[in-house]
C-alpha positions as CSV (number, residue, x, y, z in Angstrom):
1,X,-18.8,145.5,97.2
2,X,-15.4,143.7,95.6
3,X,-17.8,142.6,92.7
4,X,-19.3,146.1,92.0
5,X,-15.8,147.8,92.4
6,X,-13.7,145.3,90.0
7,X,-16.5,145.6,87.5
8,X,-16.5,149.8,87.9
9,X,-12.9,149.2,87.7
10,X,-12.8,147.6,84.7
11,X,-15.1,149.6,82.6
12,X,-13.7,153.1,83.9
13,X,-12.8,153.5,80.1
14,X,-14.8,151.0,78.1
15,X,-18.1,152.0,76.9
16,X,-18.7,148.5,75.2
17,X,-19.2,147.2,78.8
18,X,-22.6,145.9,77.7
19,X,-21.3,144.3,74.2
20,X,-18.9,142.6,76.8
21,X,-21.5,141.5,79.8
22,X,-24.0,140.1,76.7
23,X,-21.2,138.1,75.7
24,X,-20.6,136.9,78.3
25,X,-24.3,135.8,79.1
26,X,-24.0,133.9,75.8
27,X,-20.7,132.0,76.5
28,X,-22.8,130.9,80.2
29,X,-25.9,130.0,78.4
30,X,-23.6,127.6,75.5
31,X,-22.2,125.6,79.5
32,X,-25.3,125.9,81.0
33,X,-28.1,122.7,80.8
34,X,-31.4,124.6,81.1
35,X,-34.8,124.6,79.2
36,X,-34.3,126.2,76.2
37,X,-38.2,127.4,75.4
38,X,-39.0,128.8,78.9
39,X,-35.7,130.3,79.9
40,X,-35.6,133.1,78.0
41,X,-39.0,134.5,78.4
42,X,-38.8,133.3,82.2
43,X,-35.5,134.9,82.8
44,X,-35.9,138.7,80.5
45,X,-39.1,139.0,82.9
46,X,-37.1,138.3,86.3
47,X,-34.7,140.7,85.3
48,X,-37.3,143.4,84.3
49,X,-38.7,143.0,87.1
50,X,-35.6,143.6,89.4
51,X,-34.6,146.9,87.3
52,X,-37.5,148.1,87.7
53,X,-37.5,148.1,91.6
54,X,-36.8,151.3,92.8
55,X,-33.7,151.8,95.1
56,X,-32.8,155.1,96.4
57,X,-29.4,156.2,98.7
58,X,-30.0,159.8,100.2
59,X,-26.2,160.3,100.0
60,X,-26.1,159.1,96.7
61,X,-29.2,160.8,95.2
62,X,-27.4,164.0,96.2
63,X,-23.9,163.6,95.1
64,X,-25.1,161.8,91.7
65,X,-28.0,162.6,89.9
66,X,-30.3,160.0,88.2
67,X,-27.8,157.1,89.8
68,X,-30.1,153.6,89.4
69,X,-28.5,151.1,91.2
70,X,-29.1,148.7,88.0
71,X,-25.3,146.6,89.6
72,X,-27.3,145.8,93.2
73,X,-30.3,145.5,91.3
74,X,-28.4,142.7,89.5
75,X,-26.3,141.9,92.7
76,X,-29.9,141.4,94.4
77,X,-31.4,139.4,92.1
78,X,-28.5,137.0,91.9
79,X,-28.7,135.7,95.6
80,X,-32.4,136.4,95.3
81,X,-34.4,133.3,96.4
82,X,-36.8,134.0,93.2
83,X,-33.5,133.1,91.0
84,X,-32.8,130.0,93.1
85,X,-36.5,129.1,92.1
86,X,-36.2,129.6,89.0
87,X,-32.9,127.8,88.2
88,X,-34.7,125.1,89.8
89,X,-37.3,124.7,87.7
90,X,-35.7,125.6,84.4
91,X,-32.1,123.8,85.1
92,X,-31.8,120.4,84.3
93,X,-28.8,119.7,87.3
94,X,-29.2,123.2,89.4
95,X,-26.9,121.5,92.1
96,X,-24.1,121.1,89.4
């Protein structure tokens, strides 16, 4: 909940949110020691996957039309035992 907040926080005003997240990504994937061939493939189709499950909050469907849930989508996938997998495989120290 602090994460989602800070982020809707931030971004109240800024529609290059996503120039800013993909930037991000980059700077992470310059640290991070991982497979370079299968990690993007492997990674664009765990993440498709998780934005393509469908979430759905009564109280929310009412107040806000169309509202995704694409942050606890993320938020999901990010302690999701399918990531933890994955870094394992693709990772060279996932431990690090």
């Amino acid at each position: 909940m602090v994460l989602a907040t800070c982020i809707a926080t931030a971004y109240k005003n800024d529609s290059n949110s996503a120039k800013d997240a993909g930037s991000s990504a980059s700077a992470l994937r310059d640290w991070t020691e991982y497979d370079l061939n299968a990690a993007p493939d492997a990674i664009n189709a765990l993440v498709n996957h998780y934005l393509s499950l469908d979430y759905h909050n009564p109280l929310a469907d009412a107040e806000i039309a169309g509202v995704r849930f694409d942050l606890l989508k993320c938020l999901d996938l990010y302690h999701s035992q399918a990531l933890s997998a994955l870094a394992g495989r693709l990772v060279s120290a996932p431990r690090r």
